[in-house]
N, C-alpha and C positions, 0 to 999 in steps of 0.2 A: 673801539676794540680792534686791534688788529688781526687781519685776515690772510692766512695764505694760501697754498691750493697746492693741492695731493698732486697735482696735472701740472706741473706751470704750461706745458703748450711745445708740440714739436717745432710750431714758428718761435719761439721765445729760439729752445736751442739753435738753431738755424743761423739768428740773428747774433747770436752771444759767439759763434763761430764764425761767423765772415769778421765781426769786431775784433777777434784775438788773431785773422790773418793781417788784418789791417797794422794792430800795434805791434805783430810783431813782439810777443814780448821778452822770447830769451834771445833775440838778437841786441833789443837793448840792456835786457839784465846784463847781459857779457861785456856789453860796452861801458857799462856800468861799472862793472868789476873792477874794471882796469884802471878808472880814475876816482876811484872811492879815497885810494892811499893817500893823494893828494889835495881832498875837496871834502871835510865834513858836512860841505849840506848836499853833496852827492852822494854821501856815503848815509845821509838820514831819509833821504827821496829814495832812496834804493832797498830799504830796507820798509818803508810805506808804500813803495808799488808789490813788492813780492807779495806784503801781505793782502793788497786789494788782487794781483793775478793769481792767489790760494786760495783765498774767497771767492772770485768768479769762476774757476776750476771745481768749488763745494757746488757752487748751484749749478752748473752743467751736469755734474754726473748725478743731480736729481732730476731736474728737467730731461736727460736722453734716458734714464731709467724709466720715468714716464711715458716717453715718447713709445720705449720699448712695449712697454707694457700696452700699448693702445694695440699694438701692432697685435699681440699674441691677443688679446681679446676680438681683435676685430677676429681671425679664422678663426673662430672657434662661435660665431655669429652673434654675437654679442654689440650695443648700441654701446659705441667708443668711446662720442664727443662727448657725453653726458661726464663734464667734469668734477666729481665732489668736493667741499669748501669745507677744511680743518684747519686748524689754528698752528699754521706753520710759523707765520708773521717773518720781519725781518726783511730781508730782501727780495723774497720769495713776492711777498705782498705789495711791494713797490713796481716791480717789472707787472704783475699782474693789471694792480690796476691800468697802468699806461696800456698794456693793450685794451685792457676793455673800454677805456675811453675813447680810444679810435676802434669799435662798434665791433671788433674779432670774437668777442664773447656775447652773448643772450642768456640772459637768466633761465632758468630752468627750474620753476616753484618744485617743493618737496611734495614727493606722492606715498603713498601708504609701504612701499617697498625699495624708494630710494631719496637717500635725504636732497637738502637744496642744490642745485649744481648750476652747470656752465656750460653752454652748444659753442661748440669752434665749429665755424662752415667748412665745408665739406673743403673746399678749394682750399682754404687755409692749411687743413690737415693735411690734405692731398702732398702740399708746396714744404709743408716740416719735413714728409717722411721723404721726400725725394732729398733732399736737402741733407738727411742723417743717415741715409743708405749705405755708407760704408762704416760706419759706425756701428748702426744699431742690426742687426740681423738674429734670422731666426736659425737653431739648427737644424732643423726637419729638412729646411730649404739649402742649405748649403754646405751639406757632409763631404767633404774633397775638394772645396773649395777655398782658392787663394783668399778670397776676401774673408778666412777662419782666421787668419794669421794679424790681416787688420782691425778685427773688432774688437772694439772695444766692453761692447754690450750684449748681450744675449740674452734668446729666450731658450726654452726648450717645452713644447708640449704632449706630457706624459702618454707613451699607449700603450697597448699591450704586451711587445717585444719587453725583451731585456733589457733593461736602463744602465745597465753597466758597459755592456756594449756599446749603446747609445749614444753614451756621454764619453767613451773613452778621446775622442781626439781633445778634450776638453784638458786631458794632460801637457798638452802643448802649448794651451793659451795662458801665459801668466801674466799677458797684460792685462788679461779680462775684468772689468772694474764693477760690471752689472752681472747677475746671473739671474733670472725666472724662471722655473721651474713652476710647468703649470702643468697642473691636475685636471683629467677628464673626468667623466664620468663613467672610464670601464678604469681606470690606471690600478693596475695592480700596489702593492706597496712599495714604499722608495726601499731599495734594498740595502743592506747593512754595509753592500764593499761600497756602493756609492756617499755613504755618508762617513765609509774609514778610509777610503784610499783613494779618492777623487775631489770632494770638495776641500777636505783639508788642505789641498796644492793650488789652492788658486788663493795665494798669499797676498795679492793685489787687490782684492775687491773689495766696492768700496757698498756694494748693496748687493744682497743677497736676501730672495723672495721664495718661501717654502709653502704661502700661503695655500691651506685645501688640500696640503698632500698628505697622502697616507701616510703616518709615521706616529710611531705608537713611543720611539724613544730616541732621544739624539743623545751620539756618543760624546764623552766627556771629550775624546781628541777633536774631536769638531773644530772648534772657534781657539784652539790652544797659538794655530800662526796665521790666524787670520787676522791680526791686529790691527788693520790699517778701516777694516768694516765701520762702515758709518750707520748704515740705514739694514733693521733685520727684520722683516716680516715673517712670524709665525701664525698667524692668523690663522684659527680656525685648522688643529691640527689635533691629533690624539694624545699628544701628550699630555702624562699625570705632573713632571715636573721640568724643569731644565737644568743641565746638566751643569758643574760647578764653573769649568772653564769656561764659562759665558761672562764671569767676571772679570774676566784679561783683556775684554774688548776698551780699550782705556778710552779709543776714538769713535767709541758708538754712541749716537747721538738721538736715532730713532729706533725704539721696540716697540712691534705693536702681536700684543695677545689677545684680540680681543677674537669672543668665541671657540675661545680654548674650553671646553666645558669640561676636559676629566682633569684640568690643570687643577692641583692644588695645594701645592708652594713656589714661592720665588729662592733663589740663592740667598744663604744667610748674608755673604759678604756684597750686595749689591750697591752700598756704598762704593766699592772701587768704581765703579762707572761716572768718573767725575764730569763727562761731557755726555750725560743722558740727559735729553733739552723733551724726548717726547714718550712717552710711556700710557698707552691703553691697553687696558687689561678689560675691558668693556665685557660682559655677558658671560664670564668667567665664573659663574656660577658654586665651583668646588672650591675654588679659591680663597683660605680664610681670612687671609689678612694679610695688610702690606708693610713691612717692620722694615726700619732705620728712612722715610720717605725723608727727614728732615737733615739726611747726611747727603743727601743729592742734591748740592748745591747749586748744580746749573738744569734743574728741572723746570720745565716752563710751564709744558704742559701734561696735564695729568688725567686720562678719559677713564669714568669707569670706578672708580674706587669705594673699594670696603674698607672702612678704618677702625677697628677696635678703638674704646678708649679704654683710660683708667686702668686695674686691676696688675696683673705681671704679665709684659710684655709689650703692653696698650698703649698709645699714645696721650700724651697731655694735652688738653684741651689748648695751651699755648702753641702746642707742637701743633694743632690743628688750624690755629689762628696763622700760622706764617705759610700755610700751602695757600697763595694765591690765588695761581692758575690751574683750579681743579675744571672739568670738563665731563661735561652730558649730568652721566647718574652718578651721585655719591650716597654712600650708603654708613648712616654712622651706626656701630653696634656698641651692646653694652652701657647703654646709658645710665643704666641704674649706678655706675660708675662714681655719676655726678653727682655730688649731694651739697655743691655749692651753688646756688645762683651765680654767683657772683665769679665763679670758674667758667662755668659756662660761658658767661658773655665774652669771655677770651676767643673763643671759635670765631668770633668776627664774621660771623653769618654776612655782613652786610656787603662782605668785600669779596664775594665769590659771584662774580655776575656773570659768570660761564655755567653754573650749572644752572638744567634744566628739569631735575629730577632729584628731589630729596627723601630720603626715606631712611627715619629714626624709630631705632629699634630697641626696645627694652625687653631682656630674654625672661621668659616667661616664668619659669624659676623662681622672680621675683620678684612677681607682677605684687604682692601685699608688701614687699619692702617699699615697691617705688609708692606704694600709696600715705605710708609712713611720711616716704623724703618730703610731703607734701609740697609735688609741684602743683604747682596752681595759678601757673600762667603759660602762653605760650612766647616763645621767642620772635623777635621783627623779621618773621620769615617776609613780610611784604616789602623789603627791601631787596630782596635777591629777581634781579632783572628779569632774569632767564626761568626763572622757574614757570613749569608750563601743567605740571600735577601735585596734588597738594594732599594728600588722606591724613587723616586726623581721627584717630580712633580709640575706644576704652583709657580714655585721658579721665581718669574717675573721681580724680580731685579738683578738675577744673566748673568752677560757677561761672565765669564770666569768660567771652572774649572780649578785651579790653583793647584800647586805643596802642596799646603795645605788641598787638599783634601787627600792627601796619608801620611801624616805622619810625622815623622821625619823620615830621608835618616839613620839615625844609628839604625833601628830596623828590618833592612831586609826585607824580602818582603813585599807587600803592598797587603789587603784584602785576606790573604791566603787562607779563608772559603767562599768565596763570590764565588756561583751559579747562582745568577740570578740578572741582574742588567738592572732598567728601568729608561729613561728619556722620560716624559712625559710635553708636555705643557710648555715650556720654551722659549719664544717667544723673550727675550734678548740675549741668549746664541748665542756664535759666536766661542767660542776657546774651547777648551778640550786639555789642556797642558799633555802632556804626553811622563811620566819616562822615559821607555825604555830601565826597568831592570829588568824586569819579574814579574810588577805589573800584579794581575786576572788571577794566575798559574791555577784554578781550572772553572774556570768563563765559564756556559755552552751554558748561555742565556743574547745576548746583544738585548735590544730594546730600540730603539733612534725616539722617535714621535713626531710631530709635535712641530718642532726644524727652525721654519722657517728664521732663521741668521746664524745655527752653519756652519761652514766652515772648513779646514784641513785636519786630517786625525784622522784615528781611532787606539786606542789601535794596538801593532804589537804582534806578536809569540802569540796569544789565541788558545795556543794549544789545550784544550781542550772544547773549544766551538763545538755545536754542532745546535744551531739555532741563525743566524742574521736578525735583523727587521729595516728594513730602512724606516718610513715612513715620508711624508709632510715633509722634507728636500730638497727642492729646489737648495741651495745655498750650500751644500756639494758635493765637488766637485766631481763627477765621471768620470771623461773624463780627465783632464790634471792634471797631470801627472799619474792620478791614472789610468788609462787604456791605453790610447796610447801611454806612454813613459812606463807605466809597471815598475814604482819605488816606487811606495809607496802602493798602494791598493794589487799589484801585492806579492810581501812581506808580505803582511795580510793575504791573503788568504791561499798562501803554507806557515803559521805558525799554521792553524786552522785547525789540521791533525784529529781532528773528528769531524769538521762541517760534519752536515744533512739536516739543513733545510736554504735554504737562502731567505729573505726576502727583495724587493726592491721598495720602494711606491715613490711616487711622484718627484722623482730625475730626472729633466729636463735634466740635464747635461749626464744624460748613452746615449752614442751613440753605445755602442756593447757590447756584453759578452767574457769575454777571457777565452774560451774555456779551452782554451792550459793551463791555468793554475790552473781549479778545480781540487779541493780535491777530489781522488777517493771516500772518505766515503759519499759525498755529495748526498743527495738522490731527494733533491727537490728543485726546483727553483719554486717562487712565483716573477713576477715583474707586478707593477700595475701604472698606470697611469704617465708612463716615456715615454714623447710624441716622441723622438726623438731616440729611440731605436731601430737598426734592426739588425735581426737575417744569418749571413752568416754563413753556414756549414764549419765545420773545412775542413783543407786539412793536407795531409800529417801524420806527425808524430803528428798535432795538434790533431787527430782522438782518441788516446787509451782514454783522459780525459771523454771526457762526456761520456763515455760506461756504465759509474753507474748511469748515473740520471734515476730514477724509476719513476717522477712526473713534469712536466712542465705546469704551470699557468702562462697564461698572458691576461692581462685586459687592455683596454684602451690605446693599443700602437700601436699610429694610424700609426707609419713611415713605422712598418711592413706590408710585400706584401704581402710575401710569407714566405712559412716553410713546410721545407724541413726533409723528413725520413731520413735523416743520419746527421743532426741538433742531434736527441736524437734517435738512432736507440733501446732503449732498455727501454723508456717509456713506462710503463703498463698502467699510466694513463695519459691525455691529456683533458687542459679546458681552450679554447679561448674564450674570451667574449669582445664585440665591440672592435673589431679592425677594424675598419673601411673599412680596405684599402686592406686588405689579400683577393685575386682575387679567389686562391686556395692552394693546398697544399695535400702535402699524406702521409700517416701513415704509421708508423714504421709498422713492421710485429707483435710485440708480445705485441703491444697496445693490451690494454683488456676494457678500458674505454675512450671514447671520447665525448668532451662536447661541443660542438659550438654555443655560445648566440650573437646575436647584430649583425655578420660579413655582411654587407650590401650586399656588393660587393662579396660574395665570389660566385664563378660559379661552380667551381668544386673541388671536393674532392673524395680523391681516399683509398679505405681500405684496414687493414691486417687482415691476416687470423687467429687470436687469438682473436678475438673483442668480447667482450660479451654485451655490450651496447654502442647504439650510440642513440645521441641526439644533433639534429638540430632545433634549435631555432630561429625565425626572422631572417632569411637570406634573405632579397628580391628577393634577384635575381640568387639566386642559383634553376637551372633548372632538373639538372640530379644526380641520387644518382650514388654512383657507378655500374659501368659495370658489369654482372656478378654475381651478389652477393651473388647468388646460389653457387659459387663457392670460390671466393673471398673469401668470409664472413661467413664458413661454421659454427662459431662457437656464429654467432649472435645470442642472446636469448631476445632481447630488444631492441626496435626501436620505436622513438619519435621522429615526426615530427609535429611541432608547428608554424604556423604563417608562411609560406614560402607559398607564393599565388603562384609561376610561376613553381613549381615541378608537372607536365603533369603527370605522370605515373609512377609507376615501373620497374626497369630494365628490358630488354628482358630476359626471363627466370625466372621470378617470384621470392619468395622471399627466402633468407636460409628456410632450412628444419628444422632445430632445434628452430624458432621464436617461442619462447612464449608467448610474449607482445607486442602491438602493437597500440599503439598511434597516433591519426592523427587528429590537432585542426587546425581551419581555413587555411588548403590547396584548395582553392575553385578547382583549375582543377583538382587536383588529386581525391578528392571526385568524383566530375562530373566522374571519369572514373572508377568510384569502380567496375563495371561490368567488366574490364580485370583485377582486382587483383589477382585473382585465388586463393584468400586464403585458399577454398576447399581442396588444394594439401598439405597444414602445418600442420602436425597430432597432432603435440606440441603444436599448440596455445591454447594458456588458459587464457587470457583475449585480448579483442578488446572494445576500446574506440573511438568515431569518434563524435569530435564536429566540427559543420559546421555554416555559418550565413542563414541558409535558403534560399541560392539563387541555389539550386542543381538541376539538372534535373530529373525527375521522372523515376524510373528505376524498372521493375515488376519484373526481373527473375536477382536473387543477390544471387549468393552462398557462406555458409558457413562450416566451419571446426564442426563438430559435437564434436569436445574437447574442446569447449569454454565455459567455467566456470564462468565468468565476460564480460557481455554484457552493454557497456554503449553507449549511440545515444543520442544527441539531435540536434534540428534544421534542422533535415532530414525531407524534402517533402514525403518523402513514406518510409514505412514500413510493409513489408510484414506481414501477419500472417501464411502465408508456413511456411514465412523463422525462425523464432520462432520455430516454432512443430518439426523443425530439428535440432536444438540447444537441442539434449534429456539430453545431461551433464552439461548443465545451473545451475547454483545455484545462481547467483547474475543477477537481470537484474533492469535495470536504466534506463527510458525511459524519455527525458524533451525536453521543447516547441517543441510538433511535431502535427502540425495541421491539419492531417491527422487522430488524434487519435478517431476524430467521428465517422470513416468508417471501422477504426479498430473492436471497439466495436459492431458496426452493423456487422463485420462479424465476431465476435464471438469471439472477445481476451480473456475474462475470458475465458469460455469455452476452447479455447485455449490450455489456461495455465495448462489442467491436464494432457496434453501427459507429461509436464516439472516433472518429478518425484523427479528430484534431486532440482529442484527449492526449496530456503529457505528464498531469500531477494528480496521484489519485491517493486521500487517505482516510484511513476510519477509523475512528479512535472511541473508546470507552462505551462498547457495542459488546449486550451479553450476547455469547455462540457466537460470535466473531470467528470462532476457528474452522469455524463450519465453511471459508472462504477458501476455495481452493486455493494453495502453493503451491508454484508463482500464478499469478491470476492470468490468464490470455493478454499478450500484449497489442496493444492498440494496431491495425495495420497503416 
């Protein structure tokens, strides 16, 4: 595949300039001239150098465009060298390479905010911009200066002054071949005289960059004598469309839209651009569609496209088969269009190894015609190289993926780029035929949902998977032979040497976990609503595997009793929710998080000494926290107990000394016994919550922690106003439905409120004679 680069390098221009003092080349054009009349293979050498000194004059004023542009990012504190790799090709790609093989260039892997690129050293960069210094210049830096009249390139970066002002010595420059115009982040909008009565006169340029500037509309006189423009960056502007005289640009060769987001048409006549080789419209969101792409006959490359087919105005599936070099995301619409097979395979899916992103759309409209067209296979998307996301969704005629979805068997492996691959909504699906020769080498993320027919087995060796999603799969088998004979799921698993996350939803058929055979990389089990699933601790040599799980979730599996600390001895977190049937169970020692919702039946539960938050939620009949906890639990900073009516009391020995947080909603006995909590003794705590239903017994002498910061009560029968005046580090208090609050007031709660110093947020809400609170209440001193 050919490669060329947005950057070629301010050393490239540098070097491409000492070569053109060297040849000299209009001294020997001239000499040239002169003996053409007499010499026709002087007169045919003369006529093949001009055209090789017009082609190394095209890649200069890309390369010093570049060079410019480093320059205007580097002030503006931006990383320079960071070169990006687009599908220039050509000569571009030839000069590239040779430098990077003499070591000017280092890879620069792709990160979540910038694709793959290229580090130039420092010194290299340094030795380009010295090198192109009267060339390339910025205007900020040299407004009355002789070297305006020698550049050739320029920046300008937008402020808050007058851009008309700004830019006027710019009437002078008509050699000017580069212009950038960059956008801050206060830059007012580019103004209407600058885009009617200044850029229109710079008749000479050969690139022009508007990329990020404010401009909501460019005039049709714009681009009417700019004809000679090669390279036009609109990237990322307000424009809804562009203006018609964009199609006179006969010599433009690169547009780039991408991130135009209110853009949303191109020029009917875009055809007249008979030397447009680069066109991304990438992220162009409003944009409906791109009409006459197959009268661009020197289009190379094409980033970003939505293609209608079929219907009026649509393209033909043949019209789709000759766009070669399509680039990143293509997006086909309208497919319900197709109602041939056999049209379809025109699109030549196999011969687009640029893209990396497919996504086919059939408009909803007429989602029961397409089930009519009865499609009922997919296409050999596992021949397109690049492909790196794959979703596959409400395809409601499809029973089988067949050996047609990978390809032909003579092109080697199958989806070589494909990371992430979804089945969603497939409710005929029953087979997934599978190779079983190293189809999905790179494949990180499989998720299979609500698939309620598929059966079999899954992909084998996904060595580098690192998350699986099993959901609403009923009917894939997990129990025979894939777990208890240990032949086929068993082999899945030890082939997925960097699975992390594992994912198991509604699979009736798991009746156990095979310990003995997790992937040490594996770091999370997620199993949800797999009724007939229970959990036995390993024995033996089956013990060293689950030593990496970091995370254990389980939801809705009612078979389980119990679960057991050496189940997952090195779970940091743990979150059971309605298991119905789990009586008790004890924690690993270096749990740090534990989350218990729904467990009816659960009686007891026992803690490790690393916990920093526990949460028990609707347990009915869970009676006793653990024993000790003072001890036990030295490192609890958070405790949340919610809806559990038959929890009496506090362990003997009151609560860790470290409790910060302390939550307690509808525990009716436990409430009732707040006079033995002894919270007084927890110098940490710094918020206390206590919702109750009002049926509490009245209680005059309640002691509390004077580090308590966040006070919130409601539905409590009494509340002291002592126990307030001793709360002095209060800053937040929340007081609601407490019907006590009238006797409050009569002894004096505003008043109160001015020992509270630190107090800053005070409210009461759904409190009968509430109004009985003096307006405005005394503010805090």
């Amino acid at each position: 595949m050919d490669i060329g680069l947005a950057v070629g390098g301010a050393f490239l221009s540098s070097a491409l300039n000492v070569l053109f003092d060297r040849l000299t080349p209009q001294a020997v054009l001239s000499d040239a001239e002169n003996k053409q009349a007499s010499n026709q293979f002087v007169s045919q050498w003369l006529n093949e150098l001009q055209d090789a000194v017009d082609s190394a004059e095209n890649l200069m004023e890309q390369v010093n465009y570049e060079v410019l542009r480093l320059k205007v990012e580097d002030a503006n504190g931006k990383n320079l060298t960071v070169v990006p790799i687009v599908g220039m090709g050509g000569v571009g790609s030839q000069y590239f390479l040779e430098l990077r093989s003499r070591s000017l260039f280092e890879r620069v892997p792709e990160s979540e905010w910038k694709p793959e690129g290229f580090l130039m050293h420092d010194l290299v960069n340094d030795l380009a911009r010295i090198a192109s210094s009267k060339l390339c210049i910025r205007l900020e830096e040299n407004k009355g200066s002789h070297m305006l009249e020698q550049s050739r390139h320029m920046s300008y970066s937008m402020g808050e002054g007058d851009d008309f002002e700004q830019l006027k010595p710019l009437y002078k420059l008509q050699q000017l071949r580069t212009l950038l115009l960059i956008d801050t982040d206060y830059s007012p909008p580019l103004t209407k005289r600058v885009l009617h009565n200044i850029l229109p006169r710079l008749t000479s340029l050969r690139s022009l960059s508007l990329s990020n500037s404010w401009i909501v509309e460019l005039p049709d006189v714009l681009f009417i004598k700019l004809k000679l423009l090669r390279f036009l960056d609109l990237s990322r502007v307000l424009i809804e469309k562009l203006p018609d005289s964009i199609c006179v640009l006969y010599n433009l060769e690169t547009l780039l839209l991408s991130h135009c987001s209110n853009l949303k048409e191109l020029p009917l006549q875009m055809e007249k651009l008979i030397n447009l080789r680069h066109l991304d419209v990438s992220n162009t969101f409003s944009l409906k569609m791109l009409l006459h792409l197959s009268k661009l006959k020197s289009l190379q490359v094409l980033v970003g496209a939505k293609l209608l087919v079929g219907g009026h105005g649509g393209l033909r599936m043949e019209d789709l088969g000759e766009l070669h070099n399509l680039y990143g995301s293509l997006s086909i619409l309208e497919l319900q269009n197709v109602v041939d097979r056999r049209e379809a395979l025109k699109a030549n899916f196999w011969e687009k190894n640029h893209v990396d992103k497919l996504s086919l759309e059939w408009t909803s409209l007429s989602f029961l015609e397409l089930v009519k067209l009865s499609i009922d296979s997919l296409p050999a998307l596992g021949q397109l190289p690049s492909l790196k996301f794959l979703f596959i969704r409400r395809m409601h005629r499809i029973t089988e993926v067949t050996e047609e979805f990978y390809g032909s068997s003579s092109s080697g492996k199958h989806f070589n780029s494909l990371e992430k691959l979804e089945f969603e909504d497939m409710p005929e699906w029953k087979q997934w035929h599978v190779l079983g020769s190293g189809e999905f080498p790179i494949l990180e993320n499989l998720s299979i949902e609500n698939c309620p027919k598929l059966i079999g087995k899954l992909p084998e060796n996904l060595c580098s998977l690192t998350e699986l999603s099993i959901s609403r799969c009923p009917e894939l088998n997990l129990e025979t032979p894939l777990f208890n004979e240990a032949e086929l799921f068993t082999s899945q698993l030890k082939g997925m040497k960097h699975i992390v996350d594992l994912y198991i939803v509604g699979c009736n058929s798991l009746t156990s976990l095979p310990f003995s055979i997790l992937p040490s990389t594996l770091k999370t089990i997620t199993i949800s609503r797999c009724q007939k699933l229970k959990l036995d601790p390993p024995v033996g040599e089956m013990s060293y595997c689950h030593m990496f799980l970091e995370r254990l979730k389980l939801h809705e599996c009612v078979s389980i009793d119990d679960i057991s600390s050496e189940l997952v001895p090195k779970a940091c977190k743990l979150n059971i929710s309605s298991c119905h049937n789990i009586t008790s169970f004890s924690i690993p020692t270096v749990t740090e998080r534990l989350f218990i919702f729904g467990c009816h039946n659960l009686s007891v539960a026992c803690g490790g000494s690393q916990m920093t938050y526990l949460g028990i939620v609707y347990c009915d009949k869970l009676k006793w926290l653990p024993e000790r906890m003072q001890e036990l639990l030295p490192s609890l900073k958070e405790l949340e107990l919610l809806d559990c009516p038959e929890i009496e009391s506090f362990p003997e020995g009151g609560m860790p000394f470290n409790l910060q947080q302390l939550r307690i909603g509808n525990c009716k006995k436990l409430v009732n016994g707040r006079k033995e909590w002894r919270l007084h003794r927890l110098p940490c705590l710094r918020k206390l919550v206590i919702e109750h239903d009002g049926s509490d017994e009245e209680i005059e002498h309640w002691e509390l922690p004077c580090s308590i910061q966040r006070f919130e009560v409601s539905n409590l029968k009494t509340l002291s106003t002592q126990l307030l005046k001793s709360l002095t580090s209060l800053e937040d208090l929340r007081i609601g439905n407490l019907p006590q609050i009238q006797s409050m007031l009569e002894e004096g709660l505003p008043s109160s409120l001015s020992h509270l110093t630190s107090l800053q947020s005070l409210s009461i809400f759904s409190c009968i004679n509430s109004s009985l609170f003096p307006f405005p209440p005394p503010s805090p001193s």
